[in-house]
C-alpha positions, 0 to 999 in steps of 0.5 A, a space after each residue: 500500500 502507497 501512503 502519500 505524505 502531503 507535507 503541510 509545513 517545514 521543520 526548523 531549519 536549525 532543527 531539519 539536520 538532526 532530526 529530518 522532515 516531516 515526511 521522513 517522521 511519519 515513514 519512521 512512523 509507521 515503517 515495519 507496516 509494509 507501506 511505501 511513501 512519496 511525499 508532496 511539499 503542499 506548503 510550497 505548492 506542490 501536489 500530488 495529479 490526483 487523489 488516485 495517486 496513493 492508496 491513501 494520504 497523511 497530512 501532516 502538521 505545520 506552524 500555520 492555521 487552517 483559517 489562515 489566508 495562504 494560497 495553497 489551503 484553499 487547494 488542499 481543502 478541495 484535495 481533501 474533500 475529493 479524496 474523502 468522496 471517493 473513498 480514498 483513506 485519509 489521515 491527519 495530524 495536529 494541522 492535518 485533523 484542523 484543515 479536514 475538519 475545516 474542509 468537511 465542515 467543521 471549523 478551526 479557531 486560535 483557542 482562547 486557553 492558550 498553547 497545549 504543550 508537552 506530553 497530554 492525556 487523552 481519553 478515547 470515548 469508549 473507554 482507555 486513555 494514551 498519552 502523546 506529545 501536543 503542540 498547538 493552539 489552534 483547535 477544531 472547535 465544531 466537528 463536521 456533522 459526518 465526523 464523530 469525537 473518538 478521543 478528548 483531554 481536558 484541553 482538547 474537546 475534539 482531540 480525534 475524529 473519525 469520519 464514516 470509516 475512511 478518514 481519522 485525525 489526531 490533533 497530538 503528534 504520534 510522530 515526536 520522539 522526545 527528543 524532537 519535542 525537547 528541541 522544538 519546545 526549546 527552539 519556540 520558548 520564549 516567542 511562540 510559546 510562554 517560557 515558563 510553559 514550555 521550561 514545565 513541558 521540557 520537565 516533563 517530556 521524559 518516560 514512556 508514551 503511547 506513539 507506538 500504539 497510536 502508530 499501530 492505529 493508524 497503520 490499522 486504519 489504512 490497511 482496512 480503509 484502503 480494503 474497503 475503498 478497493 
């Protein structure tokens, strides 16, 4: 199965030599699961001939909001609601989940609580909890009507979303080791994020998360969307 990256934002630059793009996270991500991968810089303009190309699309996060007035937005909404139509398996992440909500009919606003940073908790509806690092402010604030909240933290109503079996998004980062979220927490303290927040999101980022098992979830979900749509 092919899985396409539409790579929605860069890495730091003083961050890209150590830990590489966000593409080359999410095949770390989910490698072991027998995908292959081709990305798309969507960020810059770059995409894909159509929703076709792969058996399924991953978008990725990014520093910019969904409701931002940027050129290539508008394209990846019409990109996203093409693929989710035909059946194609969609999934995002943090930027990835806001820009599909925003596209199927939900909506996205800067949250007025301020910055989520660090390990969280979340909850799934149906019962268990995982823990994942987040980075956002922005968050879906109205689900589309044809998704259901399948996960929630005390920060994040809408943490995750399922959408009628061929789409799911996460707003937490299942790709972060901890050593990336240390040195992007450290790189934004002080000028996106609150220095004292992010000294506290540092303090805590050490032991065990639950990225593998998430992981694990998504592979899951491709490999069965994409039996369903063939």
């Amino acid at each position: 199965m092919k899985i396409g990256i539409l790579q929605a934002g860069h890495v730091p630059d003083e961050l890209s030599e150590r830990h590489g793009t966000y593409p080359d996270m999410f095949s770390r991500m989910l490698a072991g699961h027998g995908f292959t991968f081709e990305s798309w810089r969507v960020v810059d303009g770059e995409f894909p001939a159509g929703i076709h190309v792969c058996d399924g699309w991953l978008i990725t996060g990014s520093k910019h909001g969904a409701y931002e007035p940027l050129a290539w937005i508008p394209p990846l909404e019409d990109f996203i609601r093409k693929a989710y139509k035909a059946g194609v398996p969609l999934v995002g992440i943090c930027f990835g989940h806001q820009v599909m909500a925003q596209a199927l009919g939900g909506r996205v606003e800067k949250f007025r609580g301020g910055w989520g940073v660090g390990r969280h908790r979340y909850r799934y509806h149906d019962g268990g909890e995982f823990e994942l690092h987040a980075m956002h402010q922005d968050q879906v604030v109205e689900k589309p009507e044809e998704a259901r909240t399948i996960a929630s933290s005390e920060f994040c109503v809408h943490a995750a979303l399922a959408y009628h079996g061929n789409a799911i998004s996460f707003q937490p980062h299942p790709e972060y080791n901890a050593e990336f979220a240390r040195d992007l927490i450290s790189a934004r303290a002080g000028t996106v994020v609150p220095s004292e927040q992010a000294a506290e999101a540092i303090r805590q980022i050490e032991g065990n998360l639950d990225s593998a098992r998430v992981a694990d979830q998504i592979a899951a979900f491709f490999k069965q969307a994409g039996r369903a749509a063939a």
